[in-house]
VMD Tcl script that builds the backbone (N, CA, C; Angstrom):
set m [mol new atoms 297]
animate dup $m
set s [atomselect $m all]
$s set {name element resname resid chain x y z} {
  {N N UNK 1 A 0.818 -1.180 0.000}
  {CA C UNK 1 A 0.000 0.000 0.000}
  {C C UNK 1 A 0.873 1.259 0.000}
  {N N UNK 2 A 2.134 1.669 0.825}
  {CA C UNK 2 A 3.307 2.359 1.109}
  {C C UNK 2 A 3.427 2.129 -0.718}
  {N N UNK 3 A 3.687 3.252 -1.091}
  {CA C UNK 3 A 4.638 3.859 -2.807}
  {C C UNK 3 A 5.963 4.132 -2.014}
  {N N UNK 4 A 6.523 3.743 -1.132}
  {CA C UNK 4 A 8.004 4.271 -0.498}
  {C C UNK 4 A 8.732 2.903 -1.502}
  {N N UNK 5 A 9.892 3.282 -2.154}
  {CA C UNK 5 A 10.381 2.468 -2.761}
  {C C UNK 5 A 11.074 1.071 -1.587}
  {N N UNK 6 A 11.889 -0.047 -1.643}
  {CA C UNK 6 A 11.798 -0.740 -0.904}
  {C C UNK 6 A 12.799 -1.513 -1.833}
  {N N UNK 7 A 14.248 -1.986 -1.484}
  {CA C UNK 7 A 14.991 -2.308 -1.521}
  {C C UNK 7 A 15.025 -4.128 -2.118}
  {N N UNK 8 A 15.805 -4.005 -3.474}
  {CA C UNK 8 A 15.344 -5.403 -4.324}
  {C C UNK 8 A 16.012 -6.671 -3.538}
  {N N UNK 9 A 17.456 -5.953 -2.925}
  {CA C UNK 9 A 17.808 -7.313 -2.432}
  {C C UNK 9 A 17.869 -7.381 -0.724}
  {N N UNK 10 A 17.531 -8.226 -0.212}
  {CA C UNK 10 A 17.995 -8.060 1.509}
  {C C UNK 10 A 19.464 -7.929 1.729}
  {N N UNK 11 A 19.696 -7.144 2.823}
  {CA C UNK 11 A 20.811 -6.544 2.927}
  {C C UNK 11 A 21.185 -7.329 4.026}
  {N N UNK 12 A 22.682 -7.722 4.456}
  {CA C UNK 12 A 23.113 -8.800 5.651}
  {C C UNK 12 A 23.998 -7.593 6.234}
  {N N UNK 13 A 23.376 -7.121 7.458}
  {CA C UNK 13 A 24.709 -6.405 7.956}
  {C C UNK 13 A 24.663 -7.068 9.569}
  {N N UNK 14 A 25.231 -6.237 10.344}
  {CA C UNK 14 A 25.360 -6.432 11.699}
  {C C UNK 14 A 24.437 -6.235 12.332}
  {N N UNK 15 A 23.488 -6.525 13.748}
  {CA C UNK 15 A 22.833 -5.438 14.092}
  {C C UNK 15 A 23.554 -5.274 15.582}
  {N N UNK 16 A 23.143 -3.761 15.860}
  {CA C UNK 16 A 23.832 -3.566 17.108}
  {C C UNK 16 A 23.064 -2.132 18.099}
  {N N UNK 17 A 22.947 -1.955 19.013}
  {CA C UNK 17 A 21.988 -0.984 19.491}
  {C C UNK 17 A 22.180 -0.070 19.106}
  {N N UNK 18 A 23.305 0.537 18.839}
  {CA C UNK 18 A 23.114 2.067 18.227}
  {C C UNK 18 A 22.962 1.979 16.998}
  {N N UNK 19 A 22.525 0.779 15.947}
  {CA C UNK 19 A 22.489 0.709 14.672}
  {C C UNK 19 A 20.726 1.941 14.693}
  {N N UNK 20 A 20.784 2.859 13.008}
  {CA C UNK 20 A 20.181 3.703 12.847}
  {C C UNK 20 A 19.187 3.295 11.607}
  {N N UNK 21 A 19.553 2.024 10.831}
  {CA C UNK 21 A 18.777 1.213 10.025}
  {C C UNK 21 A 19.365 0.816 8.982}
  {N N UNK 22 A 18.616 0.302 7.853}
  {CA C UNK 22 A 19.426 -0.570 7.117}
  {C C UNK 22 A 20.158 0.454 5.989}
  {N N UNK 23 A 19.985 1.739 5.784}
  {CA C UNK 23 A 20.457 2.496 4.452}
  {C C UNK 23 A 22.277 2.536 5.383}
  {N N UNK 24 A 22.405 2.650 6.976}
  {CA C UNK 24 A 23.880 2.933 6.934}
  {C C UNK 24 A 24.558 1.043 6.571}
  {N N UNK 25 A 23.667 0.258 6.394}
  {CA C UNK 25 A 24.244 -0.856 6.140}
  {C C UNK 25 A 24.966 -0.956 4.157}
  {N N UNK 26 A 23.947 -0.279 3.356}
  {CA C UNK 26 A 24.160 -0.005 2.587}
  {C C UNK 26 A 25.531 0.578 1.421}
  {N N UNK 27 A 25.824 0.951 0.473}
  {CA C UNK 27 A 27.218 1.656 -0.183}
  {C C UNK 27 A 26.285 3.020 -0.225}
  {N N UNK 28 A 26.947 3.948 -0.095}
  {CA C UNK 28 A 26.508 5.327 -0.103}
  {C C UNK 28 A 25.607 5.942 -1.711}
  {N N UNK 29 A 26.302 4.682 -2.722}
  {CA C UNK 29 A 25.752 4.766 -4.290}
  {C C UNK 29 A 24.278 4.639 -3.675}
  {N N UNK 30 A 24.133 3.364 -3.536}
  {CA C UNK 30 A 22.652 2.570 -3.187}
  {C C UNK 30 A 22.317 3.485 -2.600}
  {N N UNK 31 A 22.231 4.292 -1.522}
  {CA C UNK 31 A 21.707 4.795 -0.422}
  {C C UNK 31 A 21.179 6.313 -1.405}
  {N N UNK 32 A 22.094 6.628 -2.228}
  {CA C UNK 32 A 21.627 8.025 -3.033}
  {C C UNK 32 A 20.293 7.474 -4.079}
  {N N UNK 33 A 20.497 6.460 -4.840}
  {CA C UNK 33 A 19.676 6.269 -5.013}
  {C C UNK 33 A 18.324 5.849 -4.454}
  {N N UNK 34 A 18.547 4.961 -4.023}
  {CA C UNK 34 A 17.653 5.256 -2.954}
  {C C UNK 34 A 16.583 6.236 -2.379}
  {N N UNK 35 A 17.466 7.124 -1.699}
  {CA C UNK 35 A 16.597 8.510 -1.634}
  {C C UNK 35 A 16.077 9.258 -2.696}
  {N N UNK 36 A 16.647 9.141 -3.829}
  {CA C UNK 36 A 15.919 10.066 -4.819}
  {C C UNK 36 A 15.015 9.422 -5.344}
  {N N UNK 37 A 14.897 7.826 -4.974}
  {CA C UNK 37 A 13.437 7.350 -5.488}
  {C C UNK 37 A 12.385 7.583 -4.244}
  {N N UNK 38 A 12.707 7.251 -2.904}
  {CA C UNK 38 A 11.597 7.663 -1.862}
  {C C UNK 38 A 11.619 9.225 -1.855}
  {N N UNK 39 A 11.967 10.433 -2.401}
  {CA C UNK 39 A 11.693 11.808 -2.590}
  {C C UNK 39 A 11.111 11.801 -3.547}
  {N N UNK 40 A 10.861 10.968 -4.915}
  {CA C UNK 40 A 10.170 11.422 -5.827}
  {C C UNK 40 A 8.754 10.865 -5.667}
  {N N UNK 41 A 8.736 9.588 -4.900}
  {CA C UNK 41 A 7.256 8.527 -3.971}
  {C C UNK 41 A 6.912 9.480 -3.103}
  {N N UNK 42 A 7.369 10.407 -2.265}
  {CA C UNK 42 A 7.113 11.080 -1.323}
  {C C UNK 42 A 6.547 12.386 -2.011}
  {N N UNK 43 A 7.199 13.555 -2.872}
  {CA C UNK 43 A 6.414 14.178 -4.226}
  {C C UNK 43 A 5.383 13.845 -4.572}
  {N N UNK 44 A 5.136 11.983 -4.878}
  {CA C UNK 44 A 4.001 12.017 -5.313}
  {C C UNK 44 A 2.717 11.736 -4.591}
  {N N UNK 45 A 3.143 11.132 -3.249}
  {CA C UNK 45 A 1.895 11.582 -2.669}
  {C C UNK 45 A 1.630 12.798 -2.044}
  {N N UNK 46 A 2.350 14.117 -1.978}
  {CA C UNK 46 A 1.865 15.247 -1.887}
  {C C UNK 46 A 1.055 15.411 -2.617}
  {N N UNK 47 A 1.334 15.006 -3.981}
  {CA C UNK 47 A 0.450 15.759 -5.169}
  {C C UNK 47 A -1.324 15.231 -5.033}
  {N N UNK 48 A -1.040 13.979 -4.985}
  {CA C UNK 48 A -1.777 12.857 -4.817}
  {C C UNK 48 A -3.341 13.723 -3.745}
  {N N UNK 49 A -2.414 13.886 -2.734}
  {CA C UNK 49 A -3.675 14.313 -1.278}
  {C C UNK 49 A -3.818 15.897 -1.946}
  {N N UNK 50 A -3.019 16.628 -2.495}
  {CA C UNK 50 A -3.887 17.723 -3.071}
  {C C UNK 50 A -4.770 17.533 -4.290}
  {N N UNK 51 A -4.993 16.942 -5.199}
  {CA C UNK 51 A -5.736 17.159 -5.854}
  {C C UNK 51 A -6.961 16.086 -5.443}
  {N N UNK 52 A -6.835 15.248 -4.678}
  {CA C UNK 52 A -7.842 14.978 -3.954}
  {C C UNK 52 A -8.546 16.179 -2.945}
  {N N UNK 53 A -7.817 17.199 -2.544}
  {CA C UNK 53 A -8.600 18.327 -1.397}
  {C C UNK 53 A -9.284 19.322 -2.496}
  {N N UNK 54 A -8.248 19.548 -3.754}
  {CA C UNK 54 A -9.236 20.412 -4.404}
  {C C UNK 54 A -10.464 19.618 -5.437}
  {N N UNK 55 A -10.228 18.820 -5.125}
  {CA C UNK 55 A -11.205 17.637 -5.800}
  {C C UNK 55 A -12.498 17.480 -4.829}
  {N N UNK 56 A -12.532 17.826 -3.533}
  {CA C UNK 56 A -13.453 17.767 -2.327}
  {C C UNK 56 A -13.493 19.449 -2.364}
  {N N UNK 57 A -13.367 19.618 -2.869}
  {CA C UNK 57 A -13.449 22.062 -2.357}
  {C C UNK 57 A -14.614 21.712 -3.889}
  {N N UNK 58 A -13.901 21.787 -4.815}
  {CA C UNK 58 A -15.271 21.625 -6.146}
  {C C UNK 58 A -15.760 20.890 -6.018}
  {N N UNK 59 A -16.105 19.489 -5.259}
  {CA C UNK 59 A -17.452 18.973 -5.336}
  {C C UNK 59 A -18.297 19.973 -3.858}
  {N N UNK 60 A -17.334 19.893 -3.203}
  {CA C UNK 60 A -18.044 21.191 -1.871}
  {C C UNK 60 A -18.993 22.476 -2.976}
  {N N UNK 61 A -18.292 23.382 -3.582}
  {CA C UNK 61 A -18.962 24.408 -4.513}
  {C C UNK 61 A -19.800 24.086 -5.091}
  {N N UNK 62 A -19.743 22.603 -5.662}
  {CA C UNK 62 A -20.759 22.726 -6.973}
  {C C UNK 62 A -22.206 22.321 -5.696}
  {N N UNK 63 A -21.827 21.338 -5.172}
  {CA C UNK 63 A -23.613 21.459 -3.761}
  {C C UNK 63 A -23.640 23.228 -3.319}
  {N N UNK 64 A -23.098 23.722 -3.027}
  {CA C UNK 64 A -23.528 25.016 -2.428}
  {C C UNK 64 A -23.807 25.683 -3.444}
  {N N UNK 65 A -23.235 26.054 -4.519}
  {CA C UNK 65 A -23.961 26.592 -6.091}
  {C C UNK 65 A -25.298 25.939 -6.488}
  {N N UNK 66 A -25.265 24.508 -6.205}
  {CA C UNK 66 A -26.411 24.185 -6.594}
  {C C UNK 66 A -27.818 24.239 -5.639}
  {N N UNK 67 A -27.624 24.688 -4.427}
  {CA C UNK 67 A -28.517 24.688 -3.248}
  {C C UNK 67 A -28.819 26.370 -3.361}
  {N N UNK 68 A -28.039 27.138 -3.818}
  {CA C UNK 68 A -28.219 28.468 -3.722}
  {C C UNK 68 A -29.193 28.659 -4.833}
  {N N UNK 69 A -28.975 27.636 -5.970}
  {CA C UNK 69 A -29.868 28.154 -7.232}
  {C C UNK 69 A -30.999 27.571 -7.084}
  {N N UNK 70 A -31.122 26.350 -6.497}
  {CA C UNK 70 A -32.221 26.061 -6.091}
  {C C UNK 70 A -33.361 26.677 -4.924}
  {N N UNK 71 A -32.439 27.655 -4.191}
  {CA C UNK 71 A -33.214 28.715 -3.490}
  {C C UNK 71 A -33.808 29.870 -3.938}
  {N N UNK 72 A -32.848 30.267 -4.969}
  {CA C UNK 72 A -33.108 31.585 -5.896}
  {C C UNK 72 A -34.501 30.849 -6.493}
  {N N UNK 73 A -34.885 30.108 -6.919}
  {CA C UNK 73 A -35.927 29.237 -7.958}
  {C C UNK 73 A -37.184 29.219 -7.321}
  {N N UNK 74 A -36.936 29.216 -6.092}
  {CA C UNK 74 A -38.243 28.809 -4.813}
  {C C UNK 74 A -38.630 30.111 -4.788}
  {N N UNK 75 A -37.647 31.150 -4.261}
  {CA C UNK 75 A -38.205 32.699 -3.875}
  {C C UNK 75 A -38.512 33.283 -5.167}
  {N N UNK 76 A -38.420 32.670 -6.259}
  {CA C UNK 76 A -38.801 33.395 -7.903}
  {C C UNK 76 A -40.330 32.768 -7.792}
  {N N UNK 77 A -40.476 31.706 -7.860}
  {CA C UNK 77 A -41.816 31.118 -7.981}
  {C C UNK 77 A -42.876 31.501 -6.741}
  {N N UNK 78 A -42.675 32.079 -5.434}
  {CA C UNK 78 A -43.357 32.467 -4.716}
  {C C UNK 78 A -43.883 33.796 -4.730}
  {N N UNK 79 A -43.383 34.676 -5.269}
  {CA C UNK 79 A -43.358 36.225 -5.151}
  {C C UNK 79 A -44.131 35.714 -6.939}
  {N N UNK 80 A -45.372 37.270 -6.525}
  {CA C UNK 80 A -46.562 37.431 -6.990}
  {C C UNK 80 A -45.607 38.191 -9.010}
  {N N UNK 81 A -46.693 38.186 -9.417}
  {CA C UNK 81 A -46.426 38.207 -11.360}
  {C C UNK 81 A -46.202 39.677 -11.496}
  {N N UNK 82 A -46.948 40.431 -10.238}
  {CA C UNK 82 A -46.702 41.732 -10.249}
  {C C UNK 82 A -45.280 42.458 -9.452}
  {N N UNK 83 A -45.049 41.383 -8.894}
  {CA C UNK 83 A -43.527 42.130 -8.062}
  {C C UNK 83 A -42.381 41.831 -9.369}
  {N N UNK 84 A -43.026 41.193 -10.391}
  {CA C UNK 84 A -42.280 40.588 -11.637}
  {C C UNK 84 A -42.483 42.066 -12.386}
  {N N UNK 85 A -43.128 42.290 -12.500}
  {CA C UNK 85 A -43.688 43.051 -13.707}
  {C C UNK 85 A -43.008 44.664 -13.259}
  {N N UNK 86 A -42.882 45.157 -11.956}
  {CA C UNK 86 A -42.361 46.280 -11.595}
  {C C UNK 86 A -40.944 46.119 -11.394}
  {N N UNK 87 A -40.469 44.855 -11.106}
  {CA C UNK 87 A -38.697 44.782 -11.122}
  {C C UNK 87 A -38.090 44.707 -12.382}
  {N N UNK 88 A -38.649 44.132 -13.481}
  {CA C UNK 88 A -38.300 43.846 -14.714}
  {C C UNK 88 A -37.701 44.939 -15.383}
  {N N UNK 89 A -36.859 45.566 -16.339}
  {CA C UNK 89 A -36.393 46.290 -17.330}
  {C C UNK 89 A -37.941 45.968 -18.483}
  {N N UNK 90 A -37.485 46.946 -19.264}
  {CA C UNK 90 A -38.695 47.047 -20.484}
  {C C UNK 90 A -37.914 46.369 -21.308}
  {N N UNK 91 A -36.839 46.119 -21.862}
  {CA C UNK 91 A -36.461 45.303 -22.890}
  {C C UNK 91 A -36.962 44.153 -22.555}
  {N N UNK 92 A -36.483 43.869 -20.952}
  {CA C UNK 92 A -36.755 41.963 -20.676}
  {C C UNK 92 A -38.473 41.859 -20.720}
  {N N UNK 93 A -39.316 43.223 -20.575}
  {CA C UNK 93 A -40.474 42.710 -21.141}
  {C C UNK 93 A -41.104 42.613 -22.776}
  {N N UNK 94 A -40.539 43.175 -23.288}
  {CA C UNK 94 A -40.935 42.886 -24.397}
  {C C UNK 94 A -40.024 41.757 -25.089}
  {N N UNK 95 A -39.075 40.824 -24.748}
  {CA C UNK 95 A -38.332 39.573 -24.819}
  {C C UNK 95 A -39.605 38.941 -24.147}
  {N N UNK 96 A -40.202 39.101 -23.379}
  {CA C UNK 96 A -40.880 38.115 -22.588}
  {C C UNK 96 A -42.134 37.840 -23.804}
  {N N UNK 97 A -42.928 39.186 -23.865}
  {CA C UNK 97 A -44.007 39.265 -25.060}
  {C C UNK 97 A -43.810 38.948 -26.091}
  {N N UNK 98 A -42.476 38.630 -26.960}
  {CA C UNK 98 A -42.463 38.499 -27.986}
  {C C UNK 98 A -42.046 36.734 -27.847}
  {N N UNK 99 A -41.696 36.236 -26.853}
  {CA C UNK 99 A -41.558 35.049 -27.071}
  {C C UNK 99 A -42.817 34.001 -26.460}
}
mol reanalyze $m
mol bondsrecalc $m
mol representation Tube
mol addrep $m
């Protein structure tokens, strides 16, 4: 489940209490590589958990855009033909009459 890269062959070293883990068992080659593959696994799950958060922010917007328009829709259909008719512009009434 871990994308942390993970070492092809087992490594035989010593162990001893102040040992710090298996990369000082390692050649310093291995060990560079190494790290630049768990920094680029580690990169990618940064990326990974952000576009999952802005992936949860726009599905967040699009319910609150869509709950707002669905409110605007309710208070349009309740309010009387005449609170229509005095808020309106004269162009949008004669768009209305002519269609």
């Amino acid at each position: 489940m871990c994308s942390t890269p993970k070492p092809k062959r087992k490594v035989k070293a010593k162990t001893t209490n102040d040992s710090v883990g298996f990369l000082s068992a390692i050649s310093s080659e291995k060990r560079r590589t190494f790290a630049k593959r768990a920094n680029i696994a580690s990169k990618r799950r940064a990326e990974i958990i952000k576009l999952k958060q802005t992936e949860l922010t726009c599905v967040a917007n699009l319910k609150t855009n869509h709950i707002s328009r669905d409110n605007k829709a309710k208070t349009n259909t309740t309010q009387s033909w005449l609170y229509w008719l005095f808020n309106t512009s004269i162009t949008e009434l004669i768009r209305s009459l002519v269609h």
